[in-house]
PDB file of N, CA, C and O in Angstrom:
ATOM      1  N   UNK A   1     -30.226  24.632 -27.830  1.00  0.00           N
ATOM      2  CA  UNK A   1     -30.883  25.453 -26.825  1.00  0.00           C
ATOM      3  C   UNK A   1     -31.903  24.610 -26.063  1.00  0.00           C
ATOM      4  O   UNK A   1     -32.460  23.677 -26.641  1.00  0.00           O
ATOM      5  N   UNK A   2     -32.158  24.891 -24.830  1.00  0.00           N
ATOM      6  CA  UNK A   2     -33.120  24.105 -24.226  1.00  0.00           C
ATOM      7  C   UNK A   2     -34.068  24.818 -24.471  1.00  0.00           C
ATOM      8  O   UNK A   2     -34.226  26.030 -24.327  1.00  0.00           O
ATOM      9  N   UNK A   3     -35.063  23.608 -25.060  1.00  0.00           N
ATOM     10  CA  UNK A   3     -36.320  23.793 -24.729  1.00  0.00           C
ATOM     11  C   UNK A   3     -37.600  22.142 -24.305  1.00  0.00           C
ATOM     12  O   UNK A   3     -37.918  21.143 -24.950  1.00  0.00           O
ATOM     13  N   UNK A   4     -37.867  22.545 -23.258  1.00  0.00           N
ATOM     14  CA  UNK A   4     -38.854  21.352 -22.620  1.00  0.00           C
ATOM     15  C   UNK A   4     -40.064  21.002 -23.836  1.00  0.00           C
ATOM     16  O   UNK A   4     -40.500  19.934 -24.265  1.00  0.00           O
ATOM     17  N   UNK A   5     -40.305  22.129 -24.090  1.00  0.00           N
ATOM     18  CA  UNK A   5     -41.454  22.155 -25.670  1.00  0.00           C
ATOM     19  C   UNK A   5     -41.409  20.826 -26.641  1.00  0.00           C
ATOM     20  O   UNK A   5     -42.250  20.070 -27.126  1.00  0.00           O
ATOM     21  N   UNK A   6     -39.696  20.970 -26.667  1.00  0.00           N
ATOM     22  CA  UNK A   6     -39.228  20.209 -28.119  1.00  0.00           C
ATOM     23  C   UNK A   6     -38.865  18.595 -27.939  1.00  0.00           C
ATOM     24  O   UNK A   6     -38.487  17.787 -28.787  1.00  0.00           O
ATOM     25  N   UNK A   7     -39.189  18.382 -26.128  1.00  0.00           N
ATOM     26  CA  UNK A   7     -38.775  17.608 -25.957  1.00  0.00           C
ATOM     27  C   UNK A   7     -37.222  16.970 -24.733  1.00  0.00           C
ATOM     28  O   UNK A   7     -36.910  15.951 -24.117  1.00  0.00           O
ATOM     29  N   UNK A   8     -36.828  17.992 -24.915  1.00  0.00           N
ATOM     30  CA  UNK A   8     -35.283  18.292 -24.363  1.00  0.00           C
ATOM     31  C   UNK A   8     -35.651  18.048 -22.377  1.00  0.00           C
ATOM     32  O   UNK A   8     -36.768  18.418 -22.014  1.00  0.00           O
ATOM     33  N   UNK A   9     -34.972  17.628 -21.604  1.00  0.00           N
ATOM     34  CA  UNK A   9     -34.705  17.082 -20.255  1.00  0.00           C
ATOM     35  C   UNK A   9     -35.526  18.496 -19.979  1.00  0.00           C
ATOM     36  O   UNK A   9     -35.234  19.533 -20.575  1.00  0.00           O
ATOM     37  N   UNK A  10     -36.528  18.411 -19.058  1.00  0.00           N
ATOM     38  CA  UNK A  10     -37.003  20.112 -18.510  1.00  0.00           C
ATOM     39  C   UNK A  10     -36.202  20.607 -17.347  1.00  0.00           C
ATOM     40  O   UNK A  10     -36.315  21.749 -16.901  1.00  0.00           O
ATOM     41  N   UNK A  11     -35.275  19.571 -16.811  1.00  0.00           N
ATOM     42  CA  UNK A  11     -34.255  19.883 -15.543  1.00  0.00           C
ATOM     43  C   UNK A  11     -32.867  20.299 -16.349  1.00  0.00           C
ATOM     44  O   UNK A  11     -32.492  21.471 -16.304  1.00  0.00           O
ATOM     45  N   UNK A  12     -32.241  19.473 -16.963  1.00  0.00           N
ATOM     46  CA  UNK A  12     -31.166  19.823 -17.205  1.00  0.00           C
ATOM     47  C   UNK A  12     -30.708  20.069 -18.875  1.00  0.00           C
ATOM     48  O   UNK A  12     -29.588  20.275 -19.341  1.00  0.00           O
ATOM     49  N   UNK A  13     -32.062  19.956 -19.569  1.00  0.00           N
ATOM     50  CA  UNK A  13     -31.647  20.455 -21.040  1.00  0.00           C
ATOM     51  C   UNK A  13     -31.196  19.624 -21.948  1.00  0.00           C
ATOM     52  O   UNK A  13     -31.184  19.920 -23.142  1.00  0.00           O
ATOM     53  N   UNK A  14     -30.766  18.470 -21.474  1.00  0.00           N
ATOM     54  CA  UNK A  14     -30.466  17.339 -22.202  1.00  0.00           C
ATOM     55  C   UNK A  14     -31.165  17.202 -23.237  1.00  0.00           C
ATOM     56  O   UNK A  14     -32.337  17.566 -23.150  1.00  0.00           O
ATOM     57  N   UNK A  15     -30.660  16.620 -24.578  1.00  0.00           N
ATOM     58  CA  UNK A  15     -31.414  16.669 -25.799  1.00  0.00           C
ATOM     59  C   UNK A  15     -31.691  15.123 -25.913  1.00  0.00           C
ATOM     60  O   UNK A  15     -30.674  14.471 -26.148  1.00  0.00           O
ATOM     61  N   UNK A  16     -32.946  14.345 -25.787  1.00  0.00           N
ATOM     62  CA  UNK A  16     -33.307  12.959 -26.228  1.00  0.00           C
ATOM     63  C   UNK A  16     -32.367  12.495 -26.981  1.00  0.00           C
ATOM     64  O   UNK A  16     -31.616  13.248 -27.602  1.00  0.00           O
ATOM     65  N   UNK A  17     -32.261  10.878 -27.035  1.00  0.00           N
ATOM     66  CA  UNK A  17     -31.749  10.114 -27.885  1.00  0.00           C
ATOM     67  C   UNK A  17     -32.599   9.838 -29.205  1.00  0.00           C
ATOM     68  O   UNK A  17     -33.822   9.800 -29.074  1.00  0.00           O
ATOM     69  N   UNK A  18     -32.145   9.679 -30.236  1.00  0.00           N
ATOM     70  CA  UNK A  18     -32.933   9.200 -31.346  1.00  0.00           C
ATOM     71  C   UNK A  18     -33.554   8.432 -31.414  1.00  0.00           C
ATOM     72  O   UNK A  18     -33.203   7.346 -30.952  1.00  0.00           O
ATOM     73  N   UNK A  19     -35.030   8.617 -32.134  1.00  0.00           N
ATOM     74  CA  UNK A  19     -35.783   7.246 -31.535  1.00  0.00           C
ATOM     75  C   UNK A  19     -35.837   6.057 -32.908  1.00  0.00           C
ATOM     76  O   UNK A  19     -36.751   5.233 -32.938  1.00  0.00           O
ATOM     77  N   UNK A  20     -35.324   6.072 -33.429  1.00  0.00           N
ATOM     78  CA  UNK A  20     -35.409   5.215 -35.053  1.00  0.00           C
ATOM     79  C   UNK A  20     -36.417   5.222 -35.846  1.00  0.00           C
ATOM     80  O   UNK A  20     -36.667   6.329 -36.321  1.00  0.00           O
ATOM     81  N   UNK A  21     -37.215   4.207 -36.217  1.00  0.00           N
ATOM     82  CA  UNK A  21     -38.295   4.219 -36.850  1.00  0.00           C
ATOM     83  C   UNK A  21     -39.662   4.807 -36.738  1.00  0.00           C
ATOM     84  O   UNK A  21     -40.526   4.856 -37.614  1.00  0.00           O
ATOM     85  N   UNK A  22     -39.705   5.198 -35.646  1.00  0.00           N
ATOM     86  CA  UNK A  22     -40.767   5.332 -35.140  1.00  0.00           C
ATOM     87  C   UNK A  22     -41.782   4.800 -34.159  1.00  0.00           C
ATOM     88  O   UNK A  22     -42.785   5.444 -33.849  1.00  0.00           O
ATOM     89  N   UNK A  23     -41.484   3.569 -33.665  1.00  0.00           N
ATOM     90  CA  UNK A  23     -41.978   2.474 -33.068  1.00  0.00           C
ATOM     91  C   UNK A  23     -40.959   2.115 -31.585  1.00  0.00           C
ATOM     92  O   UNK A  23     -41.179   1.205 -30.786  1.00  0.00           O
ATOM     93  N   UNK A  24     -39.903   3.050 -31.530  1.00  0.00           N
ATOM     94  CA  UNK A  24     -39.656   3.325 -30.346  1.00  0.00           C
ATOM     95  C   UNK A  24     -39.512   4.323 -28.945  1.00  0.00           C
ATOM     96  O   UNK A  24     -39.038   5.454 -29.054  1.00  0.00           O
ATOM     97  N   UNK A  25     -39.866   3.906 -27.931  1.00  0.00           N
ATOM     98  CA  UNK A  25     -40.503   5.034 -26.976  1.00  0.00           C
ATOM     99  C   UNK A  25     -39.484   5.509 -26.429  1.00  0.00           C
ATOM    100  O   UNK A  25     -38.498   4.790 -26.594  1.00  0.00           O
ATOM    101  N   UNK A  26     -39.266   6.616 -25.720  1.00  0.00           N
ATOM    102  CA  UNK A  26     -38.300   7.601 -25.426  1.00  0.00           C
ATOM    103  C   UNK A  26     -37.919   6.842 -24.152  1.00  0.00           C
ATOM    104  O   UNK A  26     -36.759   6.474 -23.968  1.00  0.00           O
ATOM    105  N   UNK A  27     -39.069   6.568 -23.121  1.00  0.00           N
ATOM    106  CA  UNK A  27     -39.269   5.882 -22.027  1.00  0.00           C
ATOM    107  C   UNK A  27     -38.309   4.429 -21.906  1.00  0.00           C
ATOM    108  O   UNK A  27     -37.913   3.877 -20.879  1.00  0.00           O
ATOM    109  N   UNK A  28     -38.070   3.985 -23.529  1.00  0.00           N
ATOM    110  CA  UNK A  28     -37.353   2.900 -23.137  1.00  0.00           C
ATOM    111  C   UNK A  28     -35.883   3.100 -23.019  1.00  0.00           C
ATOM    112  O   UNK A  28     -35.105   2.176 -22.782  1.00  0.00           O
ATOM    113  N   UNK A  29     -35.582   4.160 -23.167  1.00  0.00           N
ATOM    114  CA  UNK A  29     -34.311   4.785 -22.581  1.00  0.00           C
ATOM    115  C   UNK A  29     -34.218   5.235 -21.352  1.00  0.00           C
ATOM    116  O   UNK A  29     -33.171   5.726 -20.931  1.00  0.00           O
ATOM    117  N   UNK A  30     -35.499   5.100 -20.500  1.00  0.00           N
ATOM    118  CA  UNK A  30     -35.060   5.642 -19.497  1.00  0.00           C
ATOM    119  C   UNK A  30     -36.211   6.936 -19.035  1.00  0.00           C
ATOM    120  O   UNK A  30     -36.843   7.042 -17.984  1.00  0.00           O
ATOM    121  N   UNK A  31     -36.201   7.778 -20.163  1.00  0.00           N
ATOM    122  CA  UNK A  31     -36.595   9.480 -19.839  1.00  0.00           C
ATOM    123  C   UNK A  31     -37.963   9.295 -19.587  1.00  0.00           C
ATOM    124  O   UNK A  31     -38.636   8.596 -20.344  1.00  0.00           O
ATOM    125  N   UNK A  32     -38.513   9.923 -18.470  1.00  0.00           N
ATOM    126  CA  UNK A  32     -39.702  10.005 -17.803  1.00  0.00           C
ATOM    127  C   UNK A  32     -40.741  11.363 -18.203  1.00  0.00           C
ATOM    128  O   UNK A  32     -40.351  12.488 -17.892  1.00  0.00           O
ATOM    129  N   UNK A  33     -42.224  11.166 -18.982  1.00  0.00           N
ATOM    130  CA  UNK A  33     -42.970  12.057 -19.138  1.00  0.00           C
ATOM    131  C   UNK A  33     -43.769  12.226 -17.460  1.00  0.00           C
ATOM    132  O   UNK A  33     -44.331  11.297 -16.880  1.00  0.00           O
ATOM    133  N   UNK A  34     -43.625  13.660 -16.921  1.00  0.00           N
ATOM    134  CA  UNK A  34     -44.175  13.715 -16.130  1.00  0.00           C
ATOM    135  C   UNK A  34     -45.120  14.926 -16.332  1.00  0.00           C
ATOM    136  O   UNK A  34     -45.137  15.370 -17.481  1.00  0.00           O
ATOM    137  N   UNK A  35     -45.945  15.566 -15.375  1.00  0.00           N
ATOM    138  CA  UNK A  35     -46.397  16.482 -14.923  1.00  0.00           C
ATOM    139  C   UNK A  35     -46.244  17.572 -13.761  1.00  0.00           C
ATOM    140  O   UNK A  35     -46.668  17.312 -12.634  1.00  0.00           O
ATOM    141  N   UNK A  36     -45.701  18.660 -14.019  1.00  0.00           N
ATOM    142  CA  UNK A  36     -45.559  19.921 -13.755  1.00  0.00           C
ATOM    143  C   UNK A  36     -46.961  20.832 -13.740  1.00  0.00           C
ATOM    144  O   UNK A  36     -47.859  21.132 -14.526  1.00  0.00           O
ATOM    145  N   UNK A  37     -46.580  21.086 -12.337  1.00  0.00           N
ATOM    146  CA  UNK A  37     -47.992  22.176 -12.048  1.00  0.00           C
ATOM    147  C   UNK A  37     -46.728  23.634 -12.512  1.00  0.00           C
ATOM    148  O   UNK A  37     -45.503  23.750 -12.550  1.00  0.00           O
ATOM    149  N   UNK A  38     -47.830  24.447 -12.770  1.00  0.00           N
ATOM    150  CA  UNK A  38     -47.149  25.885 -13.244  1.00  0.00           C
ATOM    151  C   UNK A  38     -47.580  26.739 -12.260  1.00  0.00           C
ATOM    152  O   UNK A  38     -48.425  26.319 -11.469  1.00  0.00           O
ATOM    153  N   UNK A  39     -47.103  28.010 -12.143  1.00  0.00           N
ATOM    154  CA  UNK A  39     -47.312  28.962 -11.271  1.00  0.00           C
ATOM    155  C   UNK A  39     -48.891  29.639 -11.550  1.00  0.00           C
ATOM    156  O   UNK A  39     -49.368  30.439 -10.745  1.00  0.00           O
ATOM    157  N   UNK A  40     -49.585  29.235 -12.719  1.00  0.00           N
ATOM    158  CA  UNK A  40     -50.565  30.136 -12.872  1.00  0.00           C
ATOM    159  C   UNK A  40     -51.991  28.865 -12.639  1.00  0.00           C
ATOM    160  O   UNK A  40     -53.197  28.961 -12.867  1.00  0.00           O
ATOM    161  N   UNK A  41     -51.195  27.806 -12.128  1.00  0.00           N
ATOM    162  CA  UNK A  41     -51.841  26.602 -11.833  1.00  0.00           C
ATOM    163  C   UNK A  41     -52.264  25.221 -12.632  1.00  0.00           C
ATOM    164  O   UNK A  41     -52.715  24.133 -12.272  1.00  0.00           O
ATOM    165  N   UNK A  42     -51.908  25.779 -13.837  1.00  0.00           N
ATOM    166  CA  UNK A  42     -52.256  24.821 -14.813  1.00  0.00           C
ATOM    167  C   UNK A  42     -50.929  23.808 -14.960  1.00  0.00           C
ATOM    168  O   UNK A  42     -49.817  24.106 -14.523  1.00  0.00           O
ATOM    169  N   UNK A  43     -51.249  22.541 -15.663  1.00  0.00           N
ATOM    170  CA  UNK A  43     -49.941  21.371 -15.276  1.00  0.00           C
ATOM    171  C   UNK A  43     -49.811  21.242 -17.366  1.00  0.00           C
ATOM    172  O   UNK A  43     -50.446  21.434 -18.403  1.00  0.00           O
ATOM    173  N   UNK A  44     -48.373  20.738 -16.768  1.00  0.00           N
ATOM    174  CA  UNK A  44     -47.621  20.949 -18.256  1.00  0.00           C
ATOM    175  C   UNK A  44     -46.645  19.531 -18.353  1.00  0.00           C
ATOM    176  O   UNK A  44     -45.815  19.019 -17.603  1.00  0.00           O
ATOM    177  N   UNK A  45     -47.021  19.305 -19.239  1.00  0.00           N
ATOM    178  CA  UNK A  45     -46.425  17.384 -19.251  1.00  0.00           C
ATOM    179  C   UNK A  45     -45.257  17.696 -20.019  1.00  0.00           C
ATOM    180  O   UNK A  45     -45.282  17.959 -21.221  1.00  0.00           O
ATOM    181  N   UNK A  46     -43.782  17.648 -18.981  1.00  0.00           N
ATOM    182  CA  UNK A  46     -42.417  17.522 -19.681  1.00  0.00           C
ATOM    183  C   UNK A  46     -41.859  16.500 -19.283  1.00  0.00           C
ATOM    184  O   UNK A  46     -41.960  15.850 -18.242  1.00  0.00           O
ATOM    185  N   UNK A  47     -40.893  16.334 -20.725  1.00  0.00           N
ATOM    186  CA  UNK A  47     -39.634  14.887 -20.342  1.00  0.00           C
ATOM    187  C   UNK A  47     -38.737  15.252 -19.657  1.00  0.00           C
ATOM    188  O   UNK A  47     -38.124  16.319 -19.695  1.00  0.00           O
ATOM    189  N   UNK A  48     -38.562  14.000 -18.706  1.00  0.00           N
ATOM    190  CA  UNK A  48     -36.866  14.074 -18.059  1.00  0.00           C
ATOM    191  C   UNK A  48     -36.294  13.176 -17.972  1.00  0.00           C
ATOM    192  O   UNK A  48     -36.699  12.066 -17.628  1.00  0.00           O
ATOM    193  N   UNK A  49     -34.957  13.580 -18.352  1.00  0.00           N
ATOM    194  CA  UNK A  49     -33.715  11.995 -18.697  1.00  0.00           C
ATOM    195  C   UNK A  49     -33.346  11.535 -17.425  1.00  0.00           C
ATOM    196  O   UNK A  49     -33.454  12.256 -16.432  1.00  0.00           O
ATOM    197  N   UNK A  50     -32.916  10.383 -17.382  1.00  0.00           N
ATOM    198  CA  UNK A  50     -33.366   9.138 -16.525  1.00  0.00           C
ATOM    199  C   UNK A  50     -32.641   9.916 -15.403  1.00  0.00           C
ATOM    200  O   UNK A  50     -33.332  10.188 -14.421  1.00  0.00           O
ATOM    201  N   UNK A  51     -31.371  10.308 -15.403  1.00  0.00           N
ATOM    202  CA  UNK A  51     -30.888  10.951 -14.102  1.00  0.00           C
ATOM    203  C   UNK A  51     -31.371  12.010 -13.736  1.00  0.00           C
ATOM    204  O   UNK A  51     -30.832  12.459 -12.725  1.00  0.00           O
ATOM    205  N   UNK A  52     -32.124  12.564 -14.122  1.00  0.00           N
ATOM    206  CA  UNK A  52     -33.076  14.190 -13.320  1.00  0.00           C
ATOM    207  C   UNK A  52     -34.177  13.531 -12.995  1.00  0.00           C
ATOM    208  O   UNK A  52     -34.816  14.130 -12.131  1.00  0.00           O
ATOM    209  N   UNK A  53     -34.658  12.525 -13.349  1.00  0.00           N
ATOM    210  CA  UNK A  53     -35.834  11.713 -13.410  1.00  0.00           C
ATOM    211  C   UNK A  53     -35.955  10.985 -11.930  1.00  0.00           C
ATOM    212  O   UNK A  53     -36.908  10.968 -11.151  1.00  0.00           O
ATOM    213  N   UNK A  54     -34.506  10.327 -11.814  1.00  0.00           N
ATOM    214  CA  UNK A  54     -34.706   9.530 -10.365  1.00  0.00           C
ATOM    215  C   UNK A  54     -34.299  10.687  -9.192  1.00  0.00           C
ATOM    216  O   UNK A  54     -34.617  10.444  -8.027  1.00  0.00           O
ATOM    217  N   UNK A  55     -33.645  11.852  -9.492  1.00  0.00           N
ATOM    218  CA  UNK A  55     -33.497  12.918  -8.713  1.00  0.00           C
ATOM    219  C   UNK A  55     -34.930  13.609  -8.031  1.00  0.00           C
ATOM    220  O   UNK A  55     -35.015  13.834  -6.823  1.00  0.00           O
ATOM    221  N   UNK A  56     -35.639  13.797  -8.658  1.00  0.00           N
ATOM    222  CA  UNK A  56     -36.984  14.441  -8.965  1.00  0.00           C
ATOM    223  C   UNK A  56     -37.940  12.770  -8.173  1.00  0.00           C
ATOM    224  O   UNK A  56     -39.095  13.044  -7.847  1.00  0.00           O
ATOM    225  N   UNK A  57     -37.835  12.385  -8.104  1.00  0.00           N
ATOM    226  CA  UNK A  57     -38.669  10.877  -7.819  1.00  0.00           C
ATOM    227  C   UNK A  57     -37.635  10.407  -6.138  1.00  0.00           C
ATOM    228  O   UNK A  57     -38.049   9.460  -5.470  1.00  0.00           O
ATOM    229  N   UNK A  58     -36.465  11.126  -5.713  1.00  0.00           N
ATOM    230  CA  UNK A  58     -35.865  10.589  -4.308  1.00  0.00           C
ATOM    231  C   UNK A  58     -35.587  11.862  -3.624  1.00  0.00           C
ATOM    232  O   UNK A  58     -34.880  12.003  -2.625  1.00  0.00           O
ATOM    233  N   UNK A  59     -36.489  13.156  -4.545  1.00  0.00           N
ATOM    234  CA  UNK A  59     -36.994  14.247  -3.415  1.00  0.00           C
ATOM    235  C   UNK A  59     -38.474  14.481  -3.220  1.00  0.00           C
ATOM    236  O   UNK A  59     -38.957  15.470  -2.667  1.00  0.00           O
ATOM    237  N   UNK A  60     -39.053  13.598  -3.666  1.00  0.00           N
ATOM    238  CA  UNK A  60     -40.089  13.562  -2.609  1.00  0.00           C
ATOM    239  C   UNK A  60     -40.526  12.508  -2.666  1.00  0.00           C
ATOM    240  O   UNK A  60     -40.754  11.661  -3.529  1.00  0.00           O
ATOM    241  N   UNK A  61     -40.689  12.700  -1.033  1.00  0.00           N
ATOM    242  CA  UNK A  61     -40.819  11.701  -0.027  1.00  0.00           C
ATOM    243  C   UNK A  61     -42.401  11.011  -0.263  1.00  0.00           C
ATOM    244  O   UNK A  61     -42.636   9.810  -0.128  1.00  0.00           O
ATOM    245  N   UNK A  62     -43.613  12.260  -0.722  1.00  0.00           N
ATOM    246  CA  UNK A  62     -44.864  11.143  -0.318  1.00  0.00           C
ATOM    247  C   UNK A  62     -45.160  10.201  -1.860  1.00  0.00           C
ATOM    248  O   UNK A  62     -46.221   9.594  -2.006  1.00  0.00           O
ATOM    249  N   UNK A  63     -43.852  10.196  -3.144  1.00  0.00           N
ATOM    250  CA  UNK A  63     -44.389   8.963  -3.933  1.00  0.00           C
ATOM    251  C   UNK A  63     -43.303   8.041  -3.665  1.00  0.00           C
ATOM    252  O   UNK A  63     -43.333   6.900  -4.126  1.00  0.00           O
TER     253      UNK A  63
END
């Protein structure tokens, strides 16, 4: 089930890759922690896998 909470793509639900020991970052796969403003204004830091990631990063234009 998706959930952004647990970790999972917040665009498309994708479930992370395994990270091994512990000493490796999600990021080096690719998946991007960003920030999400919410409707009630407050911002909410979810992952997204590398292809929702560069989707989300070549629709908008001012970064």
């Amino acid at each position: 089930m998706h959930n952004p909470q647990n970790g999972d793509c917040a665009d498309c639900g994708r479930e992370p890759p395994p990270l091994g020991d512990g000493t490796t970052l999600r990021s080096t796969y690719g998946w991007r922690l960003t920030l999400d403003r919410q409707p009630d204004g407050t911002t909410l830091a979810v992952w997204r896998c590398p292809e929702c990631a560069a989707r989300r990063r070549a629709s908008r234009p001012d970064r």
